[in-house]
N, C-alpha and C positions, 0 to 999 in steps of 0.2 A: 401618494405613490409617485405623481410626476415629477417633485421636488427629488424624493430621493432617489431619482435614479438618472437626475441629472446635476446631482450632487458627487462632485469629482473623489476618485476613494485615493488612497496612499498606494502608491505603486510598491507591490513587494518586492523585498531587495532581492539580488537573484544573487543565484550560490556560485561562487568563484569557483573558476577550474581548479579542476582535482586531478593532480599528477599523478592521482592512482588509476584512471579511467585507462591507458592503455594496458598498464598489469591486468586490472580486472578484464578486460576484452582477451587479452591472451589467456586467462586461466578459462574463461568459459571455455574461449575455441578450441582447446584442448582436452576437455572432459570426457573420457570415453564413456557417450551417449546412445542410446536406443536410435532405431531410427525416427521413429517415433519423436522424441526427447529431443533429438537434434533437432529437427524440426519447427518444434515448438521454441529452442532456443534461437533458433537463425531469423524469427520473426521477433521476438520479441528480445533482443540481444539490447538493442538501446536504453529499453527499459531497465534489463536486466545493471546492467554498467552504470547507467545514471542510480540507480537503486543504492547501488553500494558504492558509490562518491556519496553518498548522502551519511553512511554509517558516523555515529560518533565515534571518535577514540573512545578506548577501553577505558571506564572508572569504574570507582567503587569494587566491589564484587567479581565485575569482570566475565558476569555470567550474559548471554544473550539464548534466545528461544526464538525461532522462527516457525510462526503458525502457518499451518500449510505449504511445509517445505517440499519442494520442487527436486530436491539434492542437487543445487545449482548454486544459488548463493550460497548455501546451506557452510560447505565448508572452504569457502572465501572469506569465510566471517573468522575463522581459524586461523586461515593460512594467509591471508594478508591483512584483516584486520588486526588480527592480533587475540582476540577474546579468549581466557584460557579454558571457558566450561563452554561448550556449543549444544543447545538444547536443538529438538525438531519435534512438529506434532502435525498431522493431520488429520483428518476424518473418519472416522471410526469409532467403535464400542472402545467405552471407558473403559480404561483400567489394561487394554491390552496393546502390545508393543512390537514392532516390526525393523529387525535388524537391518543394515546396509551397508555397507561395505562401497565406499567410492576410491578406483584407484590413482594416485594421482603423482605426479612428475616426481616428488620428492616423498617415498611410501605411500600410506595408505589414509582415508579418513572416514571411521567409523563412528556410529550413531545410532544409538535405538530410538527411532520415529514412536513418540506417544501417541497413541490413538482415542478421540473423544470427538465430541460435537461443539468447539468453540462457543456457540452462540448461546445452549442451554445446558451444557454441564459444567461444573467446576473444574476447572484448571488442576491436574493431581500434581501442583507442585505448592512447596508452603507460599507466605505470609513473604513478600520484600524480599525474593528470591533474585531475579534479574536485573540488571544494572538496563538493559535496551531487550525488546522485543519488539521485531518485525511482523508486520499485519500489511502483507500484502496479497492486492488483490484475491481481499476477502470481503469487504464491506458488502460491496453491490450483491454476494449471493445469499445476503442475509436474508429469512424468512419472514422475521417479523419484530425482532430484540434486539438490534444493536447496540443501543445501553448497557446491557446485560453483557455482550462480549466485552467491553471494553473495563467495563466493572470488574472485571476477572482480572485484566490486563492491567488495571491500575493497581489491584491487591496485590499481583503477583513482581510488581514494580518493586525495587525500594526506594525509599526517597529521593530525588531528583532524577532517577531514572529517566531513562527517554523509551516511547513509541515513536517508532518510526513507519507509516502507514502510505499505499498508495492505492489509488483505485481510478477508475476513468470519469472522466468530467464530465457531465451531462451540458454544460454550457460553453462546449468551447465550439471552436471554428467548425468541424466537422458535426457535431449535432444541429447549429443554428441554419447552415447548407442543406441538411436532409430534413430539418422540418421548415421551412421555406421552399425548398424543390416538391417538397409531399409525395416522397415515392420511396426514401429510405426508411426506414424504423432511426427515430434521431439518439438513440441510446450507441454508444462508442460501438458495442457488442451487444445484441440480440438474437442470438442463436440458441436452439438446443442442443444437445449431444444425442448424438447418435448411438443408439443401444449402448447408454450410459446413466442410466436411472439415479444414479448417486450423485452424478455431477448436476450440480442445480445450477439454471441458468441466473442471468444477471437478472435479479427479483426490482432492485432499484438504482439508480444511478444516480450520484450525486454530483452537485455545483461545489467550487472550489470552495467557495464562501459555507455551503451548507455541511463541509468537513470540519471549516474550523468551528462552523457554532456546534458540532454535534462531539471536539472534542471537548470543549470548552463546556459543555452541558454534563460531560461522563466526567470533571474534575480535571483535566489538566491544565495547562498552561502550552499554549501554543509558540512554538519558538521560532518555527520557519514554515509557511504555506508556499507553494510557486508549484507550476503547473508548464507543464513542456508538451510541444507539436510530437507530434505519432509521423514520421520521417515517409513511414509509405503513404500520408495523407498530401495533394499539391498544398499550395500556397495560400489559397483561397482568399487572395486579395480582395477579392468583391465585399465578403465581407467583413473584412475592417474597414472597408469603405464605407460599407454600408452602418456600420455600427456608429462608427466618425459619424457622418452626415445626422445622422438621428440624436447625436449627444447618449448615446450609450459607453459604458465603462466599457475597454478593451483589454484590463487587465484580466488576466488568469484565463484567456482561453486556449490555452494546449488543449490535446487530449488525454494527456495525464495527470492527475493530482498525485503530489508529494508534500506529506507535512510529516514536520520531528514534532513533538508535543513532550511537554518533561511531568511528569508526578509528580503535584506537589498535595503534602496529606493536609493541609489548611485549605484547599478548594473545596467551596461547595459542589452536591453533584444535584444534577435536575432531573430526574429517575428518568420522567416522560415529558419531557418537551415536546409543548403543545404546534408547533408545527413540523412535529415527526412523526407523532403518536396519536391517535382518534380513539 
């Protein structure tokens, strides 16, 4: 254990500016949003704009699905990505569907929202349907089958497709400060919702490293992992210092994980990998 973890890793390459991130910032700030929905966007706008510089151009099929849409990126993925089919699905009973209606600078952008349980029902779309499906900030309120979601999401892939996934880091700067200080919960987000019984809090939290082994376990092929600082977090020089001094690895500790992973149907899958599953 003390070898490998003062065994130097490959620093990930980091993703070149994307002279889409000012469009994408302008089309969020323009959404006409809830108060509510504004809200949620004005904090998490960073993420939101890094999310989609990350989009692949449109191949293959040209169809994308975003699990647990927000109606935020939702039709960004349309109107500057490019993609000509734009799926959306959240939470709810199989098989039932909730229209939406977003208006926006140049018409309008509709979408019937699919409603199911990602984690333990089948995806109601066929067999190599989508060229890219977004999976974000869903992992962490997995119950207990993460496998199983992504099993879905590789069926529903066609060949070379990409997942495109993000969720919060349990190992970056701001978790190793709150369990060192011993007074925060060191999870990115530890909250419940307030008379909101359907919204499941963060069940787990994963290490940048334990995304890639857990896509690389559901059969993909991992193309780009990196990890970015949460902007309202300070600096927390103390510990990269602290990490320095001890011969600890300093890569990948943002507060957010982003990895693209591509389908490939020659990967084996590892149902339950034995350090996820008991």
């Amino acid at each position: 254990m003390e070898q490998e973890r003062l065994t130097p890793r490959p620093k990930p390459a980091p993703a070149p500016p994307d002279p889409n991130a000012a469009k994408f910032e302008e089309f969020f700030r323009t959404l006409p949003l809830s108060e509510e929905a504004r809200g949620y966007m004005n904090v998490h706008l960073p993420r939101l704009v890094r999310t989609m510089t990350l989009v692949p151009e449109p191949q293959g099929a040209k169809r994308v699905l975003e699990l647990g849409a927000y109606m935020q990126m939702t039709p960004a993925l349309q109107e500057i990505c490019g993609y000509s089919e734009v799926r959306a699905a959240d939470f709810g009973k199989l098989g039932e569907r909730v229209h939406k209606v977003v208006p926006l600078a140049r018409g309008t952008f509709t979408v019937d929202v699919d409603l199911f349980d990602a984690e333990f029902d089948r995806f109601p779309y066929p067999d190599g349907y989508f060229s890219l499906i977004l999976c974000c900030e869903m992992l962490e309120h997995l119950i207990s089958d993460p496998i199983r979601m992504l099993g879905e999401i590789r069926r529903c892939l066609e060949p070379g497709g990409r997942l495109l996934l993000s969720t919060p880091n349990c190992a970056s700067l701001a978790s190793i400060a709150s369990a060192l200080e011993g007074i925060a919960n060191p999870q990115i987000f530890a909250k419940y919702s307030i008379g909101k019984p359907e919204d499941r809090p963060h069940v787990r939290e994963y290490t940048a490293v334990e995304v890639g082994m857990l896509l690389k376990a559901a059969g993909f092929e991992v193309e780009q992992l990196l990890t970015d600082r949460i902007v309202w977090h300070d600096e927390l020089a103390w510990v990269r210092e602290l990490l320095a001094a001890n011969h600890f690895n300093g890569d990948l500790r943002g507060e957010q994980t982003y990895c693209i992973a591509r389908m490939e149907s020659h990967l084996p899958v590892e149902r339950y990998p034995k350090w996820l599953y008991e």
